[in-house]
C-alpha positions in Angstrom: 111.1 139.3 99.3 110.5 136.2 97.2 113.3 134.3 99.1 112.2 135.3 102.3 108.6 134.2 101.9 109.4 131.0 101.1 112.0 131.0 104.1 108.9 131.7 106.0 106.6 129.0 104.4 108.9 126.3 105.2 109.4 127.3 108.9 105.8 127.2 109.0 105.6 123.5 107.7 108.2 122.6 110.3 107.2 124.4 113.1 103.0 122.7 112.5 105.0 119.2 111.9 106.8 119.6 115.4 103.6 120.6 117.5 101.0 119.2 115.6 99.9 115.3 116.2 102.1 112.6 115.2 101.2 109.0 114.8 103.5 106.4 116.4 103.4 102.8 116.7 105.9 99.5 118.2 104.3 97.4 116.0 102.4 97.5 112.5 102.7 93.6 111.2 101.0 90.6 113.2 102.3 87.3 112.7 99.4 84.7 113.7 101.3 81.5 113.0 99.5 79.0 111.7 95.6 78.1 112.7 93.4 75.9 111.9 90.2 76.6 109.8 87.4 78.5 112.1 89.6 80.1 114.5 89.3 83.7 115.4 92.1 85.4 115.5 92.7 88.6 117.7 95.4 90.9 118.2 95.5 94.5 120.0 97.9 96.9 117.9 99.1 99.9 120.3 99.1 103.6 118.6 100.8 106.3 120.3 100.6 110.3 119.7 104.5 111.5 119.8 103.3 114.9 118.5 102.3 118.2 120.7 98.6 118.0 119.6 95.6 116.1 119.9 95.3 113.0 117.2 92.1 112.1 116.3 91.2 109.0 114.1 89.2 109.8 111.9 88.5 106.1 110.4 89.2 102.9 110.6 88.7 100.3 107.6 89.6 96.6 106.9 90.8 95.1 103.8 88.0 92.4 103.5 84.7 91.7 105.6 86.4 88.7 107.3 88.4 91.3 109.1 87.3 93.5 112.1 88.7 96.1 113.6 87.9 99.2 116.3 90.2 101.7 118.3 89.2 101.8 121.6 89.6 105.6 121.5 89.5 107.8 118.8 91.3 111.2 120.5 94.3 110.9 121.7 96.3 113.4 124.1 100.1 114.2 124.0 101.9 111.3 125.0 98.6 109.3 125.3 98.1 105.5 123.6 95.4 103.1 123.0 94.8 99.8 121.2 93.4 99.1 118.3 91.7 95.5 118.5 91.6 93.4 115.2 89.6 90.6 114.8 89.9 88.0 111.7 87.6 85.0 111.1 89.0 82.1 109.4 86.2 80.6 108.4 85.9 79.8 104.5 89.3 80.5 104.6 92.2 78.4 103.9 96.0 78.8 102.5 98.6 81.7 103.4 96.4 84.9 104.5 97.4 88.7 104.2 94.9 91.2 105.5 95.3 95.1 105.9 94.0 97.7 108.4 93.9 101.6 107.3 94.2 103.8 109.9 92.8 107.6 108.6 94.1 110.2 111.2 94.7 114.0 111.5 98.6 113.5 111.4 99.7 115.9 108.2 102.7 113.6 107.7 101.2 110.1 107.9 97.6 110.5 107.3 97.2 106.7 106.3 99.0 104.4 108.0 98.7 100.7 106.9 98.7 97.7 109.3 99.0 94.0 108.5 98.2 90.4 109.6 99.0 87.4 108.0 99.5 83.7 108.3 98.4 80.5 107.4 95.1 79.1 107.5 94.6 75.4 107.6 91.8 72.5 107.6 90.4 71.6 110.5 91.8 68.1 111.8 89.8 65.6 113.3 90.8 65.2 116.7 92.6 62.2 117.9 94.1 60.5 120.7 97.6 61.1 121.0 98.5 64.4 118.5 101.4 65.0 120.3 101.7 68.0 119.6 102.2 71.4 122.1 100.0 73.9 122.4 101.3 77.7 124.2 98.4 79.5 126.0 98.7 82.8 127.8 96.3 84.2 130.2 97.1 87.4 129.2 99.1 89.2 125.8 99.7 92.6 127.6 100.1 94.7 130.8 100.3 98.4 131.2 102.1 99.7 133.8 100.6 102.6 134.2 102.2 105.6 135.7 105.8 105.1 136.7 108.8 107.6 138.0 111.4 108.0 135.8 114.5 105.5 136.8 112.6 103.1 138.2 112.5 99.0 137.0 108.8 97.7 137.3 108.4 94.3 136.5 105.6 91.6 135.4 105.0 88.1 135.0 103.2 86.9 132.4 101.6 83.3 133.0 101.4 80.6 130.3 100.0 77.0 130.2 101.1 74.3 127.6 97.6 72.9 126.5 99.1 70.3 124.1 99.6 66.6 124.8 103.5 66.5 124.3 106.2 68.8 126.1 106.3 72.7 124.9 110.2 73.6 124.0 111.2 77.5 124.4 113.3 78.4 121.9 113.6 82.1 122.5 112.7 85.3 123.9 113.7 88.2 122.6 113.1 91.9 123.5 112.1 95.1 121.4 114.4 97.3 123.2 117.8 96.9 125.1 115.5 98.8 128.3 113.7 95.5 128.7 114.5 92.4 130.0 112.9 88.9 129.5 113.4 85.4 132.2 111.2 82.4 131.3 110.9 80.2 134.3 111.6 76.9 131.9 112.8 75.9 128.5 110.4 72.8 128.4 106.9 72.9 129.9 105.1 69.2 130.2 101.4 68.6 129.1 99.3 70.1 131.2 101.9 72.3 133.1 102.2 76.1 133.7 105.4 78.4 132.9 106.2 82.1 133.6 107.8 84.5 131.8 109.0 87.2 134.1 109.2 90.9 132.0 111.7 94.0 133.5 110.7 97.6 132.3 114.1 99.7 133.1 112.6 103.9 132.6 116.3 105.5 133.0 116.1 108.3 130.5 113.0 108.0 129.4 109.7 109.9 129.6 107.0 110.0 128.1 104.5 106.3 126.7 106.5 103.5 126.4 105.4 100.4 124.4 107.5 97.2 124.5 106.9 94.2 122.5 108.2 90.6 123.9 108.0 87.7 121.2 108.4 83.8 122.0 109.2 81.2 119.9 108.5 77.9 120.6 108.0 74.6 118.8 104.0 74.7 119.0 103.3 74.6 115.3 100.2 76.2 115.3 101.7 79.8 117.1 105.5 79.3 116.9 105.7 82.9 117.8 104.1 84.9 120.5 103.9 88.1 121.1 103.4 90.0 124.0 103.5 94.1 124.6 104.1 96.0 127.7 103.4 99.5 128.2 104.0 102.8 130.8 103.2 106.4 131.3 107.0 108.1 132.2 106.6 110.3 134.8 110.6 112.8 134.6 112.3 112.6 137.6 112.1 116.3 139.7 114.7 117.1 141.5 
């Protein structure tokens, strides 16, 4: 009797860990680069519920007061994601830079998960006439898809300027997942000039949210890597 009750307690641990919430997430570490003194730096980590029940966050909490940061829901559905927007103020700041985010949530096997941004913080320059240096902007970090049949390959271009005063080099793009694909329109962007970087989604066998991450590297010093996300609601193919 012994041996089946314990038989019975540990089916019952697996069976609530199967259907019960489960925490998931493409990215927990933010690289920022390097900044300059003052800047505030933002970034939008996507969470994800894999499990069979609702996940609720219970709290959020920052390392340090510098750092800021707020789910934009706090219940999520099967299958359902949202963001969670950090926010860290470099001012006073200065040197290499480590911060933590706790996430508190109703997951029994992950009920703190720990996320992370760092980089390096640096004095302020007085401007000058001829830096020559490149600066990568982006009019936008992520795209959501939104609901999309099973099979199909959406697409998205992402548009980026080069706000620096010398010519921005590409020196790679690279992909999350083998299901995504990655095209910049140029390897070297001039002062003042606009690039694109077109982003395929392929959905074959796959259901469910999806969350991609795309990360550039480029010789800006300031943000030699970029990252960008993309994400989709799987709809399964009926036949």
């Amino acid at each position: 009797m012994k041996i089946i009750g314990i038989f019975l307690i540990t089916c019952s641990l697996s069976f609530a860990q199967l259907v019960g919430p489960k925490i998931s997430m493409q990215q927990i570490e933010y690289d920022f680069g390097t900044v300059e003194q003052g800047t505030l730096v933002k970034h939008s980590f996507i969470i994800t519920n894999n499990g069979g029940d609702v996940l609720i966050i219970k709290h959020v909490k920052a390392s340090c007061g510098c750092t800021a940061a707020d789910p934009e829901k706090k219940e999520l559905k099967p299958g359902e994601s949202t963001n969670i927007n950090v926010q860290f103020n470099t001012n006073g700041r200065s040197g290499k830079q480590r911060k933590s985010v706790y996430v508190e949530t109703n997951d029994p096997g992950n009920e703190k998960l720990e996320l992370k941004i760092y980089g390096t913080v640096i004095q302020k320059m007085k401007e000058s006439v001829g830096s020559n240096q490149p600066k990568i902007y982006f009019d936008e970090s992520q795209h959501d898809f939104g609901m999309v049949k099973e099979g199909n390959v959406v697409d998205y271009t992402f548009k980026f300027t080069n706000k620096g005063d010398a010519p921005l080099e590409i020196k790679d793009v690279q992909t999350s997942c083998g299901c995504t694909a990655a095209l910049v329109s140029s390897k070297t962007v001039g002062p003042g000039q606009e690039g694109t970087l077109k982003v395929e989604l392929n959905t074959k066998d796959r259901t469910g949210k999806m969350s991609r991450v795309i990360t550039i590297s480029s010789n800006d010093p300031e943000e030699p890597s970029k990252v960008l996300s993309i994400s989709a609601d799987v709809e399964k193919e009926i036949n």
